[in-house]
N, C-alpha and C positions, 0 to 999 in steps of 0.2 A: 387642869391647865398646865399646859408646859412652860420651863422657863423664858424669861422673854432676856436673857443677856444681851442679844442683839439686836432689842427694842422691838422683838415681835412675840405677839403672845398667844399661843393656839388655843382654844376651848373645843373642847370636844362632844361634841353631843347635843348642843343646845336645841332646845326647840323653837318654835317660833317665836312663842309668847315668852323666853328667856332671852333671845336678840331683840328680841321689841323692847324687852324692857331695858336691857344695854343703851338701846340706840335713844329712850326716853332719856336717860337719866344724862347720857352726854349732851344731849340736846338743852336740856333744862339747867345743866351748866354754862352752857356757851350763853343762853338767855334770847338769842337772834342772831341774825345774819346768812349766812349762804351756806347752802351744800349744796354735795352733787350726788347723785344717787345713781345705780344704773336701771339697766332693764332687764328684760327677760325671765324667764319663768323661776329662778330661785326669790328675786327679792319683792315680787310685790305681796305673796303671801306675808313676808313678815311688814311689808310695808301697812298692807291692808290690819294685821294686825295690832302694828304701831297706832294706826287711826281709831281702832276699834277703844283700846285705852282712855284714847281721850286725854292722857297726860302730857301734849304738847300743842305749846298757843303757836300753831300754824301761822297765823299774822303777821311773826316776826320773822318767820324765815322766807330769802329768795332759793327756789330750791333750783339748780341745774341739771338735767339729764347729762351722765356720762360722754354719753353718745346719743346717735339717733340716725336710723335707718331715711336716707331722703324718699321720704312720700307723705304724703299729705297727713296732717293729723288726726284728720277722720279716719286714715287709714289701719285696717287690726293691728300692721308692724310699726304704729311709731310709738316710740316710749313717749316722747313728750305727750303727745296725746291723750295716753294713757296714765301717767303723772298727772296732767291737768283735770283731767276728770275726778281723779281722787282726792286731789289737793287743793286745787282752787276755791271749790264749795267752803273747805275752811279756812280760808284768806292767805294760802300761802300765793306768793309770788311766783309764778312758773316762767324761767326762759329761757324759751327757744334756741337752740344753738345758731349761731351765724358766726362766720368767719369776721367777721366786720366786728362782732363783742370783744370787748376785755373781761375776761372771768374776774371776777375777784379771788378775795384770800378767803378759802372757805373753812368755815368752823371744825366739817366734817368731809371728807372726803369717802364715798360708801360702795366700793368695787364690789362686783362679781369676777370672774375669771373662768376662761372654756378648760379645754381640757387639752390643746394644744399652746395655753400659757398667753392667749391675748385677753387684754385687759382693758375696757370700756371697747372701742373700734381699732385700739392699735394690734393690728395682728402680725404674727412674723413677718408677713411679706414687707409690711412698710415701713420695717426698722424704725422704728421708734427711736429716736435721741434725746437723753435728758439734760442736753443744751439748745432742743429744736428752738429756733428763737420765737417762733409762732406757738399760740396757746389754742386754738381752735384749727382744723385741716380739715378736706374732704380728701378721703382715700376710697380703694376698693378692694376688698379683701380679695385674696385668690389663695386657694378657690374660694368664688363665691360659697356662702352658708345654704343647704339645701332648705332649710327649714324659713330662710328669711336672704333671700335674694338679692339684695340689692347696696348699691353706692351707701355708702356712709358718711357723715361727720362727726368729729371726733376731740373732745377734749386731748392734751397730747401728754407726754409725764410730766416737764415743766406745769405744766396748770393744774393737774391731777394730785404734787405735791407740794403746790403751794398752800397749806393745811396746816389744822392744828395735828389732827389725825387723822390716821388711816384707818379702814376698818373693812373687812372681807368676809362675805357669805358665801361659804362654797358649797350648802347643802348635801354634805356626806356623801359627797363623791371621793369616791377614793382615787380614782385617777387623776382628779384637779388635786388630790392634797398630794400627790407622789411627784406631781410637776411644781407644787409650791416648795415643799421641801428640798428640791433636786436644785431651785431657785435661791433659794435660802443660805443653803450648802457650795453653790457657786457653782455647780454642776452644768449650768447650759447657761445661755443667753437670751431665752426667750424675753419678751415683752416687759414678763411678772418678773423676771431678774431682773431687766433694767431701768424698774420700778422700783423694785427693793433696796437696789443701791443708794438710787437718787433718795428716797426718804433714809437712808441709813444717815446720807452725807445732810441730811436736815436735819438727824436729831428727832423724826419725828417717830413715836408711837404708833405701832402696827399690831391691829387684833385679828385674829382670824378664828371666825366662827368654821370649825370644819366638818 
């Protein structure tokens, strides 16, 4: 682990079942309440094996997706969907994003990041502001993602750090942790910068599994 002087703390190497267990034991601190989680192929493996543990009463949490691709949620690209399938069965609360919700204050807030520095749906192009006064958007990346096509909504950074913590799995890519630390460093102004700011200016704790 690297220093965290400016309340961010790298871990290197972990495996699933050692971010599963991170993410148990903050959980089992907080006791209940909200998080947000994202999507895409780094976090459900650890997600999936957060559930496999068994060590969190699902009941108590309302959990939000990051983001979520607009189609339907029988569809293979929506995270909620896919969140509710896994989570539901153990009585967590799933909700759907809508522009018309107020997020709450979430206990945990549990980012991914691409490798161009967007974080949940805010991707460069839509300059993300951490005074946006709105807490939910529909945006549309450009370019669209070849892999996953379509319009988004979008938790926005105001709602993303309204939080105890922060916490990032970036699945040992090297090129997301060359763009987090270029972030970090104050080197660009992608999305994950002004991300980082706005939790610096909160005071809040940031992990990064990398």
């Amino acid at each position: 682990m690297l220093g965290a002087m400016d309340g961010i703390s790298i871990i290197e190497s972990a495996p699933a079942g050692a971010i599963s267990a991170w993410l148990a034991a903050r959980l089992a601190a907080a006791g209940g309440g909200a998080l947000t989680i994202p999507g895409g192929s780094t976090p459900f493996p650890i997600l999936e094996a957060l559930i496999a543990a068994g060590s969190v009463d699902w009941r108590a949490f309302d959990v939000w997706p990051n983001d979520d691709r607009l189609v339907a949620e029988d569809h293979e690209a929506s995270n909620t969907g896919r969140i509710r399938k896994l989570l539901a069965p153990l009585g967590a609360r799933i909700v759907a994003l809508d522009e018309a919700l107020t997020p709450p204050h979430f206990a945990l807030t549990w980012l991914g990041m691409g490798a161009d520095g967007h974080i949940a749906s805010l991707f460069p192009n839509t300059d993300p502001r951490a005074d946006d006064p709105r807490r939910i958007i529909r945006i549309t990346p450009d370019p669209l993602p070849a892999h996953a096509p379509f319009d988004r909504i979008t938790l926005t950074i105001p709602a993303l750090v309204d939080s105890d913590a922060i916490v990032f799995t970036l699945g040992g890519a090297a090129d997301k942790r060359a763009v987090l630390e270029a972030a970090r460093r104050g080197e660009n102004d992608l999305p994950i910068a002004r991300l980082l700011v706005a939790a610096r200016a909160r005071g809040l704790p940031v992990t990064v599994f990398a």
